[in-house]
C-alpha positions as CSV (number, residue, x, y, z in Angstrom):
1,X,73.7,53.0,150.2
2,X,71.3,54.4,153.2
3,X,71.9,58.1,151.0
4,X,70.2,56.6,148.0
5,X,67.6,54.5,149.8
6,X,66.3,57.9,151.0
7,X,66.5,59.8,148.1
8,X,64.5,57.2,146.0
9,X,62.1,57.4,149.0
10,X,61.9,61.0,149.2
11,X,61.6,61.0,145.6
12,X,58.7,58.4,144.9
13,X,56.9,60.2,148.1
14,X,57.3,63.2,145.9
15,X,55.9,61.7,142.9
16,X,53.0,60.0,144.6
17,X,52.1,62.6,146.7
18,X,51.9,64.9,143.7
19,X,49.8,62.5,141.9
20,X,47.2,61.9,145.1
21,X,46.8,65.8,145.2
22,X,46.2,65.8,141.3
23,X,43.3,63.1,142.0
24,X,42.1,65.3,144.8
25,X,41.7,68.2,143.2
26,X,40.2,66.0,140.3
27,X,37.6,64.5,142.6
28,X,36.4,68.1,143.8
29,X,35.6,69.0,140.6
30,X,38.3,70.5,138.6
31,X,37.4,69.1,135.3
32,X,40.3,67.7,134.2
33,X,41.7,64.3,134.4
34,X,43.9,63.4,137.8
35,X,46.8,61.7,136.0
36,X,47.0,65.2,133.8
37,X,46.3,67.5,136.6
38,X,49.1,65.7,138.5
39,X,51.6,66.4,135.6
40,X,50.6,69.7,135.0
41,X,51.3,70.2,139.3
42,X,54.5,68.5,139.0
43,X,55.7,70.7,136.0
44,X,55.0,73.5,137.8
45,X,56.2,72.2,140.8
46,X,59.5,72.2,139.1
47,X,59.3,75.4,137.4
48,X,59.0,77.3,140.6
49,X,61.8,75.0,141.9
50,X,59.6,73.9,144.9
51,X,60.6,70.5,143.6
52,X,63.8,69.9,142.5
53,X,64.9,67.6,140.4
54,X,67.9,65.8,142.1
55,X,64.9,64.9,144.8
56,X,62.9,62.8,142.4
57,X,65.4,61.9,139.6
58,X,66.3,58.4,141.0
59,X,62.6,57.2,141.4
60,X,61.6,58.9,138.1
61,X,64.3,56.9,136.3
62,X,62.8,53.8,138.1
63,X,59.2,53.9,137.2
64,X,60.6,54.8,133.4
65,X,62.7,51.7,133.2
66,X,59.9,49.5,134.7
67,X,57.2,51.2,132.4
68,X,56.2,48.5,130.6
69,X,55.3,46.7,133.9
70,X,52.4,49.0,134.4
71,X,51.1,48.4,131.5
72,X,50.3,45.3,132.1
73,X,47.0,45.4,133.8
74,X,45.6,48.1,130.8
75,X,46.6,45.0,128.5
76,X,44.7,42.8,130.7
77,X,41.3,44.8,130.9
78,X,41.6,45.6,127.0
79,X,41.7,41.4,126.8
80,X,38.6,41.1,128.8
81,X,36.7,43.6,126.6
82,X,37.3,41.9,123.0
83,X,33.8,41.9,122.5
84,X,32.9,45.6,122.9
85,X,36.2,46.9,120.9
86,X,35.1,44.4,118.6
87,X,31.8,45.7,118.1
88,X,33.6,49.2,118.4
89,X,36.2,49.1,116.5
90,X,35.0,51.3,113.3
91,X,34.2,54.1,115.6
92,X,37.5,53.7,117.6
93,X,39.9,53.7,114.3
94,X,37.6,56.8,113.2
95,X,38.5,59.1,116.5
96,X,42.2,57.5,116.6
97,X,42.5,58.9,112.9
98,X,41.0,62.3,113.6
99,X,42.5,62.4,116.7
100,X,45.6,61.7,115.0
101,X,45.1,64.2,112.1
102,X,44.6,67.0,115.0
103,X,47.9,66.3,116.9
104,X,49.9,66.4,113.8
105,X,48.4,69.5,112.5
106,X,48.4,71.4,116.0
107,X,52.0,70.2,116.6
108,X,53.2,71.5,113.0
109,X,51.5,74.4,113.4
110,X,52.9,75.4,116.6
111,X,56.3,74.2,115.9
112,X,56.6,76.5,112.7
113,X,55.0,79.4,115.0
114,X,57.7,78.9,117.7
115,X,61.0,78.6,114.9
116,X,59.5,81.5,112.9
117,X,59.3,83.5,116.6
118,X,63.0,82.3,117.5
119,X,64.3,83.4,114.4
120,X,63.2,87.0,114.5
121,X,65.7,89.9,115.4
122,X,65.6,91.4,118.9
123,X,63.4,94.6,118.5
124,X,61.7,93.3,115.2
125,X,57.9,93.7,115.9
126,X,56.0,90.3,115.6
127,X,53.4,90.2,112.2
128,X,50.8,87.9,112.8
């Protein structure tokens, strides 16, 4: 029990401590957002096994279960602005479409890139 009281700590220190140097290097002007940033570290992080994934596993699978709970206050705050999405909302379903449109296409297109480059014969020189 004290085992796994310490590896969810370690682990959620881990995760948190990833995130606040994400927000860090946000606020000193790399231009990309914090919560992204902090993903992209983590990633890495585990890519170059300097975090390992037994270490954060337990507190991971925590804040997935109880996801929904942290929604809750974005639900909240999009409440309280009815008015403005309201007002909004022709421009908002516009960029959500086109936004939508763009994620499909990308995806598609590098999902067919990436099968038709795993399906090629060792030695067999790419055509592109």
């Amino acid at each position: 029990m004290k085992t796994s009281i310490i590896e969810f700590a370690l682990g959620t220190a881990i995760i948190v401590g990833v995130f606040l140097l994400g927000d860090l290097l946000h606020r000193i002007g790399v231009p990309i957002p914090a919560g992204v940033l902090g993903l992209l570290l983590f990633y890495a992080g585990l890519q170059l096994r300097v975090v390992r994934l037994e270490w954060v596993e337990r507190a991971a699978g925590f804040l997935l279960r109880h996801m929904v709970l942290l929604f809750v206050p974005l639900t909240v705050g999009l409440m309280d602005m009815g008015g403005v999405l309201s007002r909004q909302l022709g421009t908002i379903c516009l960029s959500l479409a086109v936004s939508f449109v763009a994620v499909l296409l990308v995806t598609g297109w590098l999902g067919e890139r990436s099968l038709r480059s795993g399906n090629e014969e060792p030695g067999a020189e790419e055509s592109s």
